[in-house]
C-alpha positions, -999 to 999 in steps of 0.1 A, spaced: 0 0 0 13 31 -10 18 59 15 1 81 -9 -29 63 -11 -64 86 -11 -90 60 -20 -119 61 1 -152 36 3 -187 47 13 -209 25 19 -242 42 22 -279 29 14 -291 66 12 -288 82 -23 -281 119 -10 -259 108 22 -237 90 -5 -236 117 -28 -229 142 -1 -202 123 12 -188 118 -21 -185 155 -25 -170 160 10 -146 133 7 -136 145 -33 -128 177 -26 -107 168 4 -87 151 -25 -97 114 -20 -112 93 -52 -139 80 -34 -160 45 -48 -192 37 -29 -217 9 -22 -251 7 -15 -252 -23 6 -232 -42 33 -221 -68 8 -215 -50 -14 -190 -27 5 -170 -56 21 -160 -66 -19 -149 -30 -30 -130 -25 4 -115 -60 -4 -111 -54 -41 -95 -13 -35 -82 -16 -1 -91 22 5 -72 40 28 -104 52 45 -137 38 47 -172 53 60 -197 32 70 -234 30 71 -248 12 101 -285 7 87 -281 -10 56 -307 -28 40 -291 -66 36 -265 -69 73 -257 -44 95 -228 -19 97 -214 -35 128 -213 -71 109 -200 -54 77 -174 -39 100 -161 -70 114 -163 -87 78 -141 -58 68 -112 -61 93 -109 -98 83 -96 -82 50 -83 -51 56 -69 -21 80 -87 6 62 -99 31 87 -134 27 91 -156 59 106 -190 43 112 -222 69 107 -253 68 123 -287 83 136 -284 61 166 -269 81 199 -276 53 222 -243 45 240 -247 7 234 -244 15 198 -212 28 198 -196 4 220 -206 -24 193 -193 -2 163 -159 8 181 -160 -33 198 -163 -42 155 -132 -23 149 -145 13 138 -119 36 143 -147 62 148 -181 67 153 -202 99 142 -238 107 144 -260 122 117 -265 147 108 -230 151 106 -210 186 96 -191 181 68 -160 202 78 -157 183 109 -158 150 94 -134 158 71 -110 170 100 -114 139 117 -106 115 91 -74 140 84 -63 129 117 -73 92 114 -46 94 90 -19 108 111 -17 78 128 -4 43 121 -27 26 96 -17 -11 105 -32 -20 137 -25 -56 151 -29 -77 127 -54 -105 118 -61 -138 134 -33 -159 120 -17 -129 106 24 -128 113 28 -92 108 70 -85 104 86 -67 130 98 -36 122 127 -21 143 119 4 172 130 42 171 165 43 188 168 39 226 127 21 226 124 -12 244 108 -37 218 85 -48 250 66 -29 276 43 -37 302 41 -54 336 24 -79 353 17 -106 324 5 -77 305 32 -72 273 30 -44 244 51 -54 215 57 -22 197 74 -32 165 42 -54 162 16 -32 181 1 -67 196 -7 -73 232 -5 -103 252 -15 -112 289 4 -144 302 10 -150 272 -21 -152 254 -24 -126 224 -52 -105 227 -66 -83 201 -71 -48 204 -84 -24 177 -67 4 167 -75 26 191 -77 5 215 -39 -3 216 -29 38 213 -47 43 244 -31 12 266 4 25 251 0 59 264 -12 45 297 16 19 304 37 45 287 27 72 312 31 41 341 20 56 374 7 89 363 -29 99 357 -38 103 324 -67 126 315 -96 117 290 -89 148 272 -49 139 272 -68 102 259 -86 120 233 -56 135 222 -37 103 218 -66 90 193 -69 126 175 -33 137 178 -23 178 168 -61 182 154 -66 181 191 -41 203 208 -40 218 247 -63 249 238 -89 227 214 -126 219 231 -131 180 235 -170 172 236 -185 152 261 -187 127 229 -155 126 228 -149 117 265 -179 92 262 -154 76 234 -123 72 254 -148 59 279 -161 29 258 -126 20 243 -113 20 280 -143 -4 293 -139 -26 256 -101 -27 266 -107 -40 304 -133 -65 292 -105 -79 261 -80 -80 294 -99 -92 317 -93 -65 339 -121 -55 359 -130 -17 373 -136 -31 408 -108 -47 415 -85 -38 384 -50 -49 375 -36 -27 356 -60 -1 348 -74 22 373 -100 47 374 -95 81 392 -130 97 394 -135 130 377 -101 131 359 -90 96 343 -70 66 341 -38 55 358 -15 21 343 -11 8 383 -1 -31 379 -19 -45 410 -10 -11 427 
């Protein structure tokens, strides 16, 4: 895949949602191909591997969270799931199906596009698939290969995770936010510092983070302790400090 790459998918059941997003997404320089239903989406993301993907979750044959999971067996496109659903549940099962983002409609044009721009600021490959030996590429100078405590490893080359030495698959976003806690080891971490980590410079010290935003770091978080096993009662490795955020305490 080139680095270079602007292909995007939409996959989008309504006519004027997927012309509007063909718009948006063209004139942020992206040759976009779309798809009416979930089907059909998984075989153009299979058959383009897009750099980006948006993502429908009412479609009229399966639902965007199965089209999602059907999609990561073939690819690490980033996938930005839209929907009129604002129930909480709903996002945890689009971000659980590997979304790397999750936006309500009516959505504002500008800010989606800004979003997506940061999407690709950060590392496309996330761990890879089930039975997938991704090659390990060498650390920056002076960065440990493996971090973590506790039966809890991060192999950075590989971004993969493993506790007692069982792998343990985290999405995308998942993985950037246990880095920065067991990077951060002792010290609170913020959910605005968290929604920084996901977002990068489009989110700097004086930019406004939503309560959406903070909801998000929030599901991640609770999708990352059920995938460890680490429970918020008696956690450990991930702690909760009320009101402010999350501290990487191995059985502190």
């Amino acid at each position: 895949m080139a680095d270079d790459n602007r292909t995007a998918v939409i996959v989008e059941d309504d006519a004027e949602i997927r012309e509007l997003l063909q718009t948006v997404l063209g004139q942020a320089g992206f040759t976009t191909e779309a798809a009416a239903t979930g089907v059909e989406g998984v075989e153009l993301v299979r058959r383009t591997d897009p750099v980006v993907t948006t993502l429908d979750v009412s479609l009229p044959d399966i639902d965007g969270f199965e089209v999602c999971r059907r999609i990561r067996r073939v690819s690490d496109t980033y996938v930005v799931m839209l929907t009129a659903r604002t129930d909480e549940i709903d996002t945890l099962l689009g971000l659980d199906a590997g979304a790397d983002d999750y936006q309500t409609k009516p959505f504002r044009p500008r800010e989606l596009r800004a979003r997506i721009e940061a999407l690709l600021r950060r590392p496309r490959h996330g761990p890879p698939a089930e039975g997938v030996d991704r090659p390990r590429t060498a650390p920056p100078p002076g960065e440990p290969d493996l971090v973590g405590a506790d039966g809890l490893l991060l192999d950075v080359p590989r971004r993969t995770a493993t506790v007692d030495g069982s792998a343990v698959h985290l999405t995308r976003s998942e993985y950037d936010i246990l880095g920065a806690l067991v990077e951060a080891s002792g010290r609170v971490v913020s959910r605005n510092e968290l929604v920084r980590v996901l977002w990068g410079e489009e989110y700097d010290a004086g930019t406004y983070v939503t309560d959406a935003d903070r909801r998000s770091v929030e599901v991640h978080v609770a999708n990352l302790r059920r995938k460890l096993g680490d429970g918020p009662t008696t956690p450990r490795w991930i702690r909760t400090v009320r009101g402010v955020g999350y501290r990487f305490d191995p059985m502190g």
